[in-house]
Backbone as JSON Lines, residues from 0, in Angstrom:
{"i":0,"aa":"X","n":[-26.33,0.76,20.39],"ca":[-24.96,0.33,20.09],"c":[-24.81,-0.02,18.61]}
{"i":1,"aa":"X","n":[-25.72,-0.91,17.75],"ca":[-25.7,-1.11,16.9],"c":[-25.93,-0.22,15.6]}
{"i":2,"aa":"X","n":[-26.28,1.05,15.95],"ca":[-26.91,2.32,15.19],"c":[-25.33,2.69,15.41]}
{"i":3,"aa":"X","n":[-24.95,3.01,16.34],"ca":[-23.48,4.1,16.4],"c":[-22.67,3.07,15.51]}
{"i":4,"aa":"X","n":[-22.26,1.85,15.61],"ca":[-21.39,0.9,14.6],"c":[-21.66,1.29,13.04]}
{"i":5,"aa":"X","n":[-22.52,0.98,12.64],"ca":[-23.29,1.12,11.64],"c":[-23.28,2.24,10.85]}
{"i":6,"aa":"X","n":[-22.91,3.74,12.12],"ca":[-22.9,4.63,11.47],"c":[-21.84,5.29,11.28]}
{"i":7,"aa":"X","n":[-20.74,4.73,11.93],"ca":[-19.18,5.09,12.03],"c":[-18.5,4.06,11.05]}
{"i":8,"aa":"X","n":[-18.62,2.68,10.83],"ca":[-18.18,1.51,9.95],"c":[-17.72,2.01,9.1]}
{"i":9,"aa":"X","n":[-18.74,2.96,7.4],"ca":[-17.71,3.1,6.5],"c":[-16.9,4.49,6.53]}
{"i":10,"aa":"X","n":[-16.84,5.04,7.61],"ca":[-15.4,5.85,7.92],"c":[-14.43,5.37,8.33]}
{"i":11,"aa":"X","n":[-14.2,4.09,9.43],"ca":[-13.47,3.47,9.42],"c":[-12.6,2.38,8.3]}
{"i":12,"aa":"X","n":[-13.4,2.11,7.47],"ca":[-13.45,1.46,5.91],"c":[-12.7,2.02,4.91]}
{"i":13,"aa":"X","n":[-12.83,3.41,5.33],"ca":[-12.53,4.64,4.24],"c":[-11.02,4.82,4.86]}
{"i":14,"aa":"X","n":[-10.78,4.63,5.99],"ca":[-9.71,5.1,6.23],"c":[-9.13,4.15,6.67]}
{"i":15,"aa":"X","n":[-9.21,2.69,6.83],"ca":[-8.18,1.8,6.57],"c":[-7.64,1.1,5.44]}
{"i":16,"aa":"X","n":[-8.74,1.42,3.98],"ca":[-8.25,1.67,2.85],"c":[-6.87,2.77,2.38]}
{"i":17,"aa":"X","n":[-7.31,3.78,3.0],"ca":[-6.49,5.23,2.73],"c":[-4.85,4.76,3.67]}
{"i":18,"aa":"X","n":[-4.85,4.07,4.79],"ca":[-3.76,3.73,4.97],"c":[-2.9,2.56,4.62]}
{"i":19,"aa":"X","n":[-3.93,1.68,4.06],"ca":[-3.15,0.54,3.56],"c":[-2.83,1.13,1.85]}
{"i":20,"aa":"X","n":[-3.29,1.95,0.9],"ca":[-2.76,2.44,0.18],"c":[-1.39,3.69,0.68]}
{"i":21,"aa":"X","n":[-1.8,4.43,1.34],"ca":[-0.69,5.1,1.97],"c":[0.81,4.42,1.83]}
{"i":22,"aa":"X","n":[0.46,2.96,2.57],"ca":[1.63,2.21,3.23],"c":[2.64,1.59,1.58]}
{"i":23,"aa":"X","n":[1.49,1.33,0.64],"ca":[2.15,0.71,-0.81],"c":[2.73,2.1,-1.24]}
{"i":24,"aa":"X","n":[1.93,2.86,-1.61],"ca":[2.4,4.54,-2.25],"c":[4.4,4.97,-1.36]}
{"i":25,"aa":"X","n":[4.22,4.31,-0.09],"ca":[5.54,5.04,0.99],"c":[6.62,3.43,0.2]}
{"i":26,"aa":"X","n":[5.76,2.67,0.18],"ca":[7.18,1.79,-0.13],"c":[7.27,1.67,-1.63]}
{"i":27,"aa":"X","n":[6.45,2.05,-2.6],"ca":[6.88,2.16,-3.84],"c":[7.92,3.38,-3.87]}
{"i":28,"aa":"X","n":[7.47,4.28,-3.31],"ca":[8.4,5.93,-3.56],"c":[9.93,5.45,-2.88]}
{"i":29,"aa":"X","n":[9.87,4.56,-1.81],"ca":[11.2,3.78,-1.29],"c":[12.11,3.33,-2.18]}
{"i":30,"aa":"X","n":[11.54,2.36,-2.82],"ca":[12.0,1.5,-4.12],"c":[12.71,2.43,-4.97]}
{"i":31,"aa":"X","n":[11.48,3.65,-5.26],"ca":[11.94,4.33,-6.83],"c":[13.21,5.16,-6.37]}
{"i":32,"aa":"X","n":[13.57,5.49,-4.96],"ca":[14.72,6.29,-4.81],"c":[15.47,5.47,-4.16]}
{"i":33,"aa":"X","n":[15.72,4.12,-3.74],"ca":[16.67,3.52,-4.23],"c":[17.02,2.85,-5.2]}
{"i":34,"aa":"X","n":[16.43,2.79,-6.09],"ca":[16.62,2.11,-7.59],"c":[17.54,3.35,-8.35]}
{"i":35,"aa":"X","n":[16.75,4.46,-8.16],"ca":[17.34,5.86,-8.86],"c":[19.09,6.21,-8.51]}
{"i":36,"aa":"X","n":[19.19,5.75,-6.69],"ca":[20.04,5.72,-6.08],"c":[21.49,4.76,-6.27]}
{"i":37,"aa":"X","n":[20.95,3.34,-7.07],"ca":[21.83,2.64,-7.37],"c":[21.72,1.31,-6.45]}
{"i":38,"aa":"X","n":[20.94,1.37,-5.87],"ca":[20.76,1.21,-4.44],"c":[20.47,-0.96,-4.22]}
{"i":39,"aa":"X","n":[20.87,-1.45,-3.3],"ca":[21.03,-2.77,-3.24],"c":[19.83,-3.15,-4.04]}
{"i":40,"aa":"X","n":[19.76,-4.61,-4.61],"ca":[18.89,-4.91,-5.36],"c":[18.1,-6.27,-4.29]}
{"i":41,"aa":"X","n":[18.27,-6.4,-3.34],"ca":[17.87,-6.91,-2.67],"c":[16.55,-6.31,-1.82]}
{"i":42,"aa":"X","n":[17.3,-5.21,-1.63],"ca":[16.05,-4.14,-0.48],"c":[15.42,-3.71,-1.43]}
{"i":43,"aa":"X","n":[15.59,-3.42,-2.79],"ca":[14.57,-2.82,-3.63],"c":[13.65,-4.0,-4.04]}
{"i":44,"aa":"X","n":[14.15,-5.21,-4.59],"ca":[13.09,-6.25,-4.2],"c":[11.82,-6.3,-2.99]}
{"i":45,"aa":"X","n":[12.85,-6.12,-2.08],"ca":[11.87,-6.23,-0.85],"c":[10.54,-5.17,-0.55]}
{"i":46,"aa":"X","n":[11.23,-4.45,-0.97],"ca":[10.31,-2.99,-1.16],"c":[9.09,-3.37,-2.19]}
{"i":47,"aa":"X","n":[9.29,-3.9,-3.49],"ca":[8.21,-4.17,-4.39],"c":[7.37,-5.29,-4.21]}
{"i":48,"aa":"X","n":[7.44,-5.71,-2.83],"ca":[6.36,-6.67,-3.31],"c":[5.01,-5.84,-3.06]}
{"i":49,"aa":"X","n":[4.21,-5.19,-2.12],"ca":[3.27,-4.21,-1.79],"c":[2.86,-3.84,-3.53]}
{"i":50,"aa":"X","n":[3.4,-2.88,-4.2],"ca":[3.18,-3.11,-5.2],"c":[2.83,-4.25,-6.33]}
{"i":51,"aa":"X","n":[3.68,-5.1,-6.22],"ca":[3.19,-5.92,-7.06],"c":[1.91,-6.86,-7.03]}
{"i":52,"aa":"X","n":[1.75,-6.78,-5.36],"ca":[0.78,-7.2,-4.91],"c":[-0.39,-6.97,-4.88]}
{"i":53,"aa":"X","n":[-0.6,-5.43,-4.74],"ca":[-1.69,-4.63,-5.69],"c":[-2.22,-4.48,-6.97]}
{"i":54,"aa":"X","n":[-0.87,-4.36,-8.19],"ca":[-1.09,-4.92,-9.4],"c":[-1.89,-6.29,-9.77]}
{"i":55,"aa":"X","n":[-1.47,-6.93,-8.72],"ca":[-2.05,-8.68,-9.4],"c":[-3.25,-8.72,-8.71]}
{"i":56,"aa":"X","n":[-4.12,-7.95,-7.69],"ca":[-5.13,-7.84,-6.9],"c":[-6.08,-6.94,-8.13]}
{"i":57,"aa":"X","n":[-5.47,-5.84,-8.69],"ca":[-6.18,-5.34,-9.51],"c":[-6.1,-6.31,-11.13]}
{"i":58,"aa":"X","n":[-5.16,-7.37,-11.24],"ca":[-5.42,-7.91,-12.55],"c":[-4.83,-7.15,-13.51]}
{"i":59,"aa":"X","n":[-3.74,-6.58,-12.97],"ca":[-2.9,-6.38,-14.11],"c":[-1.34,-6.85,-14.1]}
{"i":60,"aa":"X","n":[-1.55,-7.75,-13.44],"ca":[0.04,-8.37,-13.47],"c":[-0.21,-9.8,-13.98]}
């Protein structure tokens, strides 16, 4: 049991990375076409935090 965990773990790793970036990448592209759009400044707020949240995780905010 502990061999099969062990040996499946960083695929699972790999790909709950790949969707929690997925999920920032879908709501930044949200933002940028309602911002482009004119679009409430409320929901485009709401939309950026994922982003910004990543920025300040990587140390650049």
């Amino acid at each position: 049991m502990n061999m099969i965990f062990d040996a499946i773990m960083p695929y699972v790793l790999v790909l709950g990375l790949l969707g929690l970036f997925s999920c920032f990448w879908m709501a930044e592209q949200t933002r940028r076409s309602l911002a482009a759009k004119g679009g409430e400044d409320g929901v485009i707020n709401a939309l950026s935090w994922p982003w910004r949240l990543m920025l300040r995780v990587a140390g650049r905010a």
